[in-house]
LOMARRO-907601 format. One record per residue (C-alpha): residue number from 1; residue in one letter; x, y, z. Coordinates in nm, 3 decimals. Example, Ala and Ser with C-alpha at 12.3 -4.5 7.8 and 13.67 -1.06 7.14 Angstrom:
BEGIN
+-----+-----+---------+---------+---------+
!   n ! res !       X !       Y !       Z !
+-----+-----+---------+---------+---------+
!   1 !   A !   1.230 !  -0.450 !   0.780 !
!   2 !   S !   1.367 !  -0.106 !   0.714 !
+-----+-----+---------+---------+---------+
//
This chain:
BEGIN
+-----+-----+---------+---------+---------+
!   n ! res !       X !       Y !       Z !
+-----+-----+---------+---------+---------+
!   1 !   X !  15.282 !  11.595 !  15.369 !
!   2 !   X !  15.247 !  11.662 !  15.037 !
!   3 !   X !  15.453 !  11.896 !  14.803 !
!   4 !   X !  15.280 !  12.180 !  14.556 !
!   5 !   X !  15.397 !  12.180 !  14.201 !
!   6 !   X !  15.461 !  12.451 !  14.032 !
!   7 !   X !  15.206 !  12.378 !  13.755 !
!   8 !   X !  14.929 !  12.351 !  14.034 !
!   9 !   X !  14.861 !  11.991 !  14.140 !
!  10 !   X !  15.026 !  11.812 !  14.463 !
!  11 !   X !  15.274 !  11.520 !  14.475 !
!  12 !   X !  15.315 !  11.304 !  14.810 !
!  13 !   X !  15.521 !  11.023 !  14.886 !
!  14 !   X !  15.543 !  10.735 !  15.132 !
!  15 !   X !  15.733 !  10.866 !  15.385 !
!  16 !   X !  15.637 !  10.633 !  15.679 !
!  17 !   X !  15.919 !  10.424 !  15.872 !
!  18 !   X !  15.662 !  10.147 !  15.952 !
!  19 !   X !  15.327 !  10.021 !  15.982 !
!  20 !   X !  15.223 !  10.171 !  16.331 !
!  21 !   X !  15.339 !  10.589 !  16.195 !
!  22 !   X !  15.151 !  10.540 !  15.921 !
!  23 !   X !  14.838 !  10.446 !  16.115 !
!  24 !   X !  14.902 !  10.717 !  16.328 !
!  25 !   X !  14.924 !  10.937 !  16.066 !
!  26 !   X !  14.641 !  10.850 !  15.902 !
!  27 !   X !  14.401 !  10.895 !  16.278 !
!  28 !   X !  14.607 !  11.241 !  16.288 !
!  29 !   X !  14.545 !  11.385 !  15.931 !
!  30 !   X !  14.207 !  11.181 !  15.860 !
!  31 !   X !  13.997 !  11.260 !  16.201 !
!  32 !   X !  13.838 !  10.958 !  16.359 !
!  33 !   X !  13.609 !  10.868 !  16.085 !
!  34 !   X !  13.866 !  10.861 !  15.824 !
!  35 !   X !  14.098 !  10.706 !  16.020 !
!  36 !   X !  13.810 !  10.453 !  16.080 !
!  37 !   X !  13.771 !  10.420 !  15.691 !
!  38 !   X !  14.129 !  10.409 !  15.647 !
!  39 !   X !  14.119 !  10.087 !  15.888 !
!  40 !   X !  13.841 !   9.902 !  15.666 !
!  41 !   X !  14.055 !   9.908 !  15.346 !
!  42 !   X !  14.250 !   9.610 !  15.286 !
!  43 !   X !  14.614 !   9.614 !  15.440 !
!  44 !   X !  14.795 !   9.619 !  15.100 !
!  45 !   X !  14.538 !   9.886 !  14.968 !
!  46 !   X !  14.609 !  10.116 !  15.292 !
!  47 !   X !  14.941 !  10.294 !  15.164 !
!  48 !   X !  14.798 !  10.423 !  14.830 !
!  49 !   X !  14.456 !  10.517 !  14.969 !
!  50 !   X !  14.586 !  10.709 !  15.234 !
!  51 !   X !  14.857 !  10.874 !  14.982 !
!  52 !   X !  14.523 !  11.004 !  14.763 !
!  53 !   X !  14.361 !  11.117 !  15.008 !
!  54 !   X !  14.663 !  11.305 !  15.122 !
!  55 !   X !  14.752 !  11.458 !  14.818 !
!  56 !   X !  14.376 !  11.548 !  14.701 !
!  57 !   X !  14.329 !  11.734 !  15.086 !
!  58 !   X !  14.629 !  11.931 !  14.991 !
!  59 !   X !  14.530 !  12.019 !  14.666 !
!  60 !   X !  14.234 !  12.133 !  14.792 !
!  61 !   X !  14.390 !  12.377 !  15.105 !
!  62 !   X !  14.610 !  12.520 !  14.904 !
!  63 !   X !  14.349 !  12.611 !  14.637 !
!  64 !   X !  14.184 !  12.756 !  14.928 !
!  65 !   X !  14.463 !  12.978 !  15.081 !
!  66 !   X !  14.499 !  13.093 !  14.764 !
!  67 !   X !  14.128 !  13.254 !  14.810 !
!  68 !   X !  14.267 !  13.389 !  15.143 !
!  69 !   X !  14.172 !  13.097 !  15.385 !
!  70 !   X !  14.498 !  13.016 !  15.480 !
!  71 !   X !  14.370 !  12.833 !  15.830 !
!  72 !   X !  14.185 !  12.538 !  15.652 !
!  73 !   X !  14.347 !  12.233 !  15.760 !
!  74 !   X !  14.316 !  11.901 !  15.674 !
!  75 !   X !  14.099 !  11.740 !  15.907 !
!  76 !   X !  13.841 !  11.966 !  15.801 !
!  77 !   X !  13.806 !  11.828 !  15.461 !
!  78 !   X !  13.627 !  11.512 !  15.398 !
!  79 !   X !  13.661 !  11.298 !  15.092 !
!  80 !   X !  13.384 !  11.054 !  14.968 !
!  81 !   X !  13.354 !  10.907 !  14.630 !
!  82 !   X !  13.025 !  10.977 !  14.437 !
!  83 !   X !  12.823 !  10.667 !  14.238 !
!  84 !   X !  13.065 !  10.697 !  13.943 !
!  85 !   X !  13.393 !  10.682 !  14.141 !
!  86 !   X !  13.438 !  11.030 !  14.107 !
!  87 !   X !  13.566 !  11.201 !  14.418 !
!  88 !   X !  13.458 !  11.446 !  14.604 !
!  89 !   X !  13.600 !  11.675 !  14.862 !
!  90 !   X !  13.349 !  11.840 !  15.122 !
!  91 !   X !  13.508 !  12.094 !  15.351 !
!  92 !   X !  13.322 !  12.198 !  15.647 !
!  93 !   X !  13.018 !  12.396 !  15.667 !
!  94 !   X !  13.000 !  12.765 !  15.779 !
!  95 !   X !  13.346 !  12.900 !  15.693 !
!  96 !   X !  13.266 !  13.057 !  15.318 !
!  97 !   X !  13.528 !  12.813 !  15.109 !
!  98 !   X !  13.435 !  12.786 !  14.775 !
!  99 !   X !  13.338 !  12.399 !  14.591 !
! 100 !   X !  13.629 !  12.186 !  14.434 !
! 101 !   X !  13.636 !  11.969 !  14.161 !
! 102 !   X !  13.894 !  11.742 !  14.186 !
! 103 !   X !  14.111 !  11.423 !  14.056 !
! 104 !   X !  14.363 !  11.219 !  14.221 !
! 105 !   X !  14.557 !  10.877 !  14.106 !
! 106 !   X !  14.827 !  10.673 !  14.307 !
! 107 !   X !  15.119 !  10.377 !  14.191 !
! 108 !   X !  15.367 !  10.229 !  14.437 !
! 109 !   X !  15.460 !  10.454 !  14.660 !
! 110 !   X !  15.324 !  10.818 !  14.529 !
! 111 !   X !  15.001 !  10.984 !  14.499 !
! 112 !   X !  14.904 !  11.332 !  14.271 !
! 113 !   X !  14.632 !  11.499 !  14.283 !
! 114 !   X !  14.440 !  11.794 !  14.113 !
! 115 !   X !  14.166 !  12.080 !  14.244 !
! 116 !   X !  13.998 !  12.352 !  14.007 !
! 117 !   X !  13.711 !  12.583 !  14.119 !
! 118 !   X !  13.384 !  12.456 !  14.024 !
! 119 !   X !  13.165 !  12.634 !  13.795 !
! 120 !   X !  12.895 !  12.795 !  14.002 !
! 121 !   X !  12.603 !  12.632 !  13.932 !
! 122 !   X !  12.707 !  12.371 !  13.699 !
! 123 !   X !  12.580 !  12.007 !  13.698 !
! 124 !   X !  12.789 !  11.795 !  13.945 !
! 125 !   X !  12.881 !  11.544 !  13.636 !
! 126 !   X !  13.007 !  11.824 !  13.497 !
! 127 !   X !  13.379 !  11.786 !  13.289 !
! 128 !   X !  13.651 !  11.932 !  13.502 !
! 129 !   X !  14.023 !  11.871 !  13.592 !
! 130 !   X !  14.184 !  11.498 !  13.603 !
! 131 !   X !  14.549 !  11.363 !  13.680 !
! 132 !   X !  14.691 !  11.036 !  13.603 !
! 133 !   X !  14.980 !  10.876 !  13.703 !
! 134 !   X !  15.193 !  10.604 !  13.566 !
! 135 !   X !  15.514 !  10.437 !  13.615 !
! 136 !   X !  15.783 !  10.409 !  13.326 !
! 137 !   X !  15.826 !  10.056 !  13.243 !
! 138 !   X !  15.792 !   9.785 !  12.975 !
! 139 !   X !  15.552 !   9.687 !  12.777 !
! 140 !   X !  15.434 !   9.424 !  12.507 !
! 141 !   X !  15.270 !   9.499 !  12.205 !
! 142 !   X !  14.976 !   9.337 !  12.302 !
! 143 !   X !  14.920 !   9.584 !  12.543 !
! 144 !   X !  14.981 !   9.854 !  12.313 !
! 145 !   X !  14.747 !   9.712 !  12.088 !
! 146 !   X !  14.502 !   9.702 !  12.357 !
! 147 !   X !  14.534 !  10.059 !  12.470 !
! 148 !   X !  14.628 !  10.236 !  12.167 !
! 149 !   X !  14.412 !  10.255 !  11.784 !
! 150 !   X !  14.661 !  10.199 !  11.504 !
! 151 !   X !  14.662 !  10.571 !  11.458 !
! 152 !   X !  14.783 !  10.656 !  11.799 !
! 153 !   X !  15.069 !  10.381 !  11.770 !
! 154 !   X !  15.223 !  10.512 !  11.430 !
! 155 !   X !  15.197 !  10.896 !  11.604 !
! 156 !   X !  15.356 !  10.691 !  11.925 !
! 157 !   X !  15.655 !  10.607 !  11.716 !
! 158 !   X !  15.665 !  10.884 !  11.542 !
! 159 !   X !  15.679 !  11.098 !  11.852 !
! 160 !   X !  15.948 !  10.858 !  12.008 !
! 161 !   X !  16.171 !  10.914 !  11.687 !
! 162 !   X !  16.146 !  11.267 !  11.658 !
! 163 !   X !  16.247 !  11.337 !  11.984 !
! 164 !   X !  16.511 !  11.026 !  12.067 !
! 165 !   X !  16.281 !  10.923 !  12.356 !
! 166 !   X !  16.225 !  10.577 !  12.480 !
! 167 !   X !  15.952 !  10.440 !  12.384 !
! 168 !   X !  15.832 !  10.346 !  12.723 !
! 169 !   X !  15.807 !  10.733 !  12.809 !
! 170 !   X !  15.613 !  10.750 !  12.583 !
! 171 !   X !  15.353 !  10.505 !  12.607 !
! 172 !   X !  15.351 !  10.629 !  12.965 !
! 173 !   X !  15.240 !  10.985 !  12.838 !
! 174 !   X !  14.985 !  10.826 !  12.607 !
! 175 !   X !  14.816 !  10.630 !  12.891 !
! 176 !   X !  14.824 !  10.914 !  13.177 !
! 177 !   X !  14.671 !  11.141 !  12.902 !
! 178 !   X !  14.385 !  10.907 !  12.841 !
! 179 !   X !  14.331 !  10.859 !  13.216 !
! 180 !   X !  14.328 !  11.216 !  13.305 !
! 181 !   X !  14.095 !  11.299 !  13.052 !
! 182 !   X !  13.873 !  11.002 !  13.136 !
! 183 !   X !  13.851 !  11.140 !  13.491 !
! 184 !   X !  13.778 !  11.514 !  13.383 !
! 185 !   X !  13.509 !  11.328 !  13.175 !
! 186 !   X !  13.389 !  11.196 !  13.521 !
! 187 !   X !  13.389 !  10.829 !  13.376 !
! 188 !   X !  13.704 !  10.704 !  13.358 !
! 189 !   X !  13.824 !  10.514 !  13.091 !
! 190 !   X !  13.537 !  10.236 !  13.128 !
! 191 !   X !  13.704 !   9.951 !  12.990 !
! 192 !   X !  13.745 !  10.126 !  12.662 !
! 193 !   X !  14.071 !  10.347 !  12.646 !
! 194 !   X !  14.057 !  10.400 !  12.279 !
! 195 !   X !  13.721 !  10.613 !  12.298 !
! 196 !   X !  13.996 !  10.875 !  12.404 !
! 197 !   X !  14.251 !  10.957 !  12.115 !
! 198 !   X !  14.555 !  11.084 !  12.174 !
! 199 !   X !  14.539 !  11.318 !  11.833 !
! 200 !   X !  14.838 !  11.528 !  11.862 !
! 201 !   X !  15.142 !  11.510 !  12.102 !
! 202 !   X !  15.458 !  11.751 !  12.166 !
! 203 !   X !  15.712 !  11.733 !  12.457 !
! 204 !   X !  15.521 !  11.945 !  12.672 !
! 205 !   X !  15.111 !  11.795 !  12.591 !
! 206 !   X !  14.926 !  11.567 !  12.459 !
! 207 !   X !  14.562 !  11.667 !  12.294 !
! 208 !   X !  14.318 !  11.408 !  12.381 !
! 209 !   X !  13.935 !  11.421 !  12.217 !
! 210 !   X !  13.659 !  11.267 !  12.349 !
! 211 !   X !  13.302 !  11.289 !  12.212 !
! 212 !   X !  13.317 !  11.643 !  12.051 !
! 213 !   X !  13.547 !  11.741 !  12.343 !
! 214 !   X !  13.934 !  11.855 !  12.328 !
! 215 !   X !  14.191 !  11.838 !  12.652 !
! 216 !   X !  14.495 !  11.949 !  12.651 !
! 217 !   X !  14.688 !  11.713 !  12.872 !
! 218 !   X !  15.020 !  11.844 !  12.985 !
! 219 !   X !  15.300 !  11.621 !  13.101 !
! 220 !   X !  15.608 !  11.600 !  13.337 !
! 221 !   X !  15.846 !  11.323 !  13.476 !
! 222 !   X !  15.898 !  11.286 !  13.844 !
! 223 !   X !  16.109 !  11.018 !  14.047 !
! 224 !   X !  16.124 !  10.903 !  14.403 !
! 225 !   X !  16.317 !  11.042 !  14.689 !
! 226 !   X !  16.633 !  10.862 !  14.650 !
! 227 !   X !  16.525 !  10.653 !  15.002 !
! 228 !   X !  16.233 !  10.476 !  14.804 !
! 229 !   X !  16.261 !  10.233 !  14.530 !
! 230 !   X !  16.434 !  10.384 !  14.256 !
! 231 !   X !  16.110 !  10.472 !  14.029 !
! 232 !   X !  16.024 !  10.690 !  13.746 !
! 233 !   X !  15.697 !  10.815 !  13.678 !
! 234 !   X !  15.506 !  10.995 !  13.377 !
! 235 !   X !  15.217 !  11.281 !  13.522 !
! 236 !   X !  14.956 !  11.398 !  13.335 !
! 237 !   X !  14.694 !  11.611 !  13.428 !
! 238 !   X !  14.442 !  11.891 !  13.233 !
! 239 !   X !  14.245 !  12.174 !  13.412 !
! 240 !   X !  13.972 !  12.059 !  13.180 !
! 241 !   X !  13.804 !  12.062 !  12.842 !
! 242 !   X !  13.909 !  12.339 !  12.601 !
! 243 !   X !  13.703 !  12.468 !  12.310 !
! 244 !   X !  13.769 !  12.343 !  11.987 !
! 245 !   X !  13.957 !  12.616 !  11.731 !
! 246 !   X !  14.061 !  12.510 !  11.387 !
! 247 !   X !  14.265 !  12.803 !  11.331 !
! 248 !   X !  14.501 !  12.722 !  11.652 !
! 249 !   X !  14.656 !  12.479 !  11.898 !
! 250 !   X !  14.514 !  12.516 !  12.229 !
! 251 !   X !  14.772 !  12.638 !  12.497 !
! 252 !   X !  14.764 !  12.475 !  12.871 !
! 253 !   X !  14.641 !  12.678 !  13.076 !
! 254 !   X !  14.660 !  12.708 !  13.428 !
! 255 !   X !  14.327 !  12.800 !  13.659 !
! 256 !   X !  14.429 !  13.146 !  13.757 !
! 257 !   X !  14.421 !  13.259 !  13.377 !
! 258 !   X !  14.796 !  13.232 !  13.288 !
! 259 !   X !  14.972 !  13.000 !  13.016 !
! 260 !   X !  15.120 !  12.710 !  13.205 !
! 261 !   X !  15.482 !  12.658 !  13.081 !
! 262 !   X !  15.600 !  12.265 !  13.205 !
! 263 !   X !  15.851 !  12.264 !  13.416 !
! 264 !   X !  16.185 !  12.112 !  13.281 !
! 265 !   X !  16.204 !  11.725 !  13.324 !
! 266 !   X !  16.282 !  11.577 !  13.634 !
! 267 !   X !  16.295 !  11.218 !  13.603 !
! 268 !   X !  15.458 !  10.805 !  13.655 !
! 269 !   X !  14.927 !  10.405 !  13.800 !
! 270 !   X !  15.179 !  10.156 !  13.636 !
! 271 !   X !  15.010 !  10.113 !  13.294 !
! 272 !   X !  15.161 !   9.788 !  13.163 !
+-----+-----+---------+---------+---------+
//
């Protein structure tokens, strides 16, 4: 169901004629209890949920069959969401697969999601990986003003300018930056998205810092499948905090140790 990038995280889209395939769907990847879950959400909410919790159960196999367990299907993950909203994936017992941290976000009709290797033996609130999502559109100043300091704006602009890009784009890559970040944080933004500053931004990443923390937030565009709405989305995800060096700019970096080069442009939670 869902589709490996190549930087590492999962895409899936609503692919579901109608109402009754998608609860079918949902009893067939889910299992009975999360099928049963699936059931208590409300009717509008169903669509996105079940989109997450696709695309964070793949993320999760194929971290796994890259360890070798290429049998793990997807019934046999559960996902629960711990006191802070975090979630959490817990694959069954007995079969030697190795903890997950993980992030997922959904808009309209797509879902991403994330899944690193936890560090044995680290707390559980631990920073780790997070992914954001958001949908290119308009937006007022006001909401600008909202999510962005002053600083941020002016190196907004400037970053529009230098590179001929609307500024809707973006504003899009500003806000999925904060958001991943906020969920590798394990918080989320918290009502307060300018505790996360967007303090440097390129074409290919955006640098976020967050109490004596630095991510390194890389970006990409993605659209629907040309039978959706037509949509185009900003993602933005980080494998997780990065130490800070004066002397360089940190380099994204992908979980199995080598440099992660973006993928070119393809054509993003709605943030306006």
């Amino acid at each position: 169901m869902s589709l490996r990038q190549p930087e590492g995280w999962t895409v899936a889209f609503d692919r579901w004629p109608d109402l009754v395939t998608r609860g079918l769907a949902a009893r067939g990847i889910l299992g009975a209890a999360g099928a049963a879950e699936y059931e208590r959400r409300p009717p509008k909410a169903r669509k996105q949920w079940l989109l997450g919790r696709i695309a964070v159960q793949d993320a999760v196999r194929f971290r796994l069959w890259d360890d070798g367990h290429t049998d793990v299907y997807p019934i046999e993950l559960s996902v629960r969401n711990d006191a802070n909203g975090r979630p959490r994936v817990y694959p069954r017992a007995g079969h030697g697969y190795r903890e997950c941290d993980v992030s997922l976000a959904h808009v309209a009709e797509v879902a991403v999601a994330i899944a690193g290797p936890c560090v044995p033996g680290g707390p559980p609130d631990a920073p780790g990986v997070g992914i954001d999502i958001a949908e290119i559109t308009d937006c007022a100043d006001s909401t600008l003003a909202i999510a962005l300091t002053d600083a941020e704006r002016r190196l907004l602009l400037e970053s529009a300018a230098a590179t001929g890009e609307d500024r809707r784009v973006w504003f899009a890559r500003f806000w999925t930056a904060k958001e991943a970040a906020a969920k590798a944080e394990g918080t989320g933004l918290a009502g307060d998205p300018k505790r996360f500053t967007v303090v440097q931004a390129t074409p290919a990443a955006l640098t976020v810092a967050v109490a004596g923390r630095i991510y390194l937030v890389s970006h990409r565009e993605i659209s629907n499948p040309e039978d959706l709405p037509p949509r185009r989305y900003v993602v933005g995800w980080t494998w997780g905090p990065q130490p800070v060096n004066p002397t360089s700019r940190p380099e994204p970096v992908h979980p199995t140790g080598r440099p992660e080069r973006p993928e070119p442009r393809e054509g993003t939670s709605r943030a306006c």
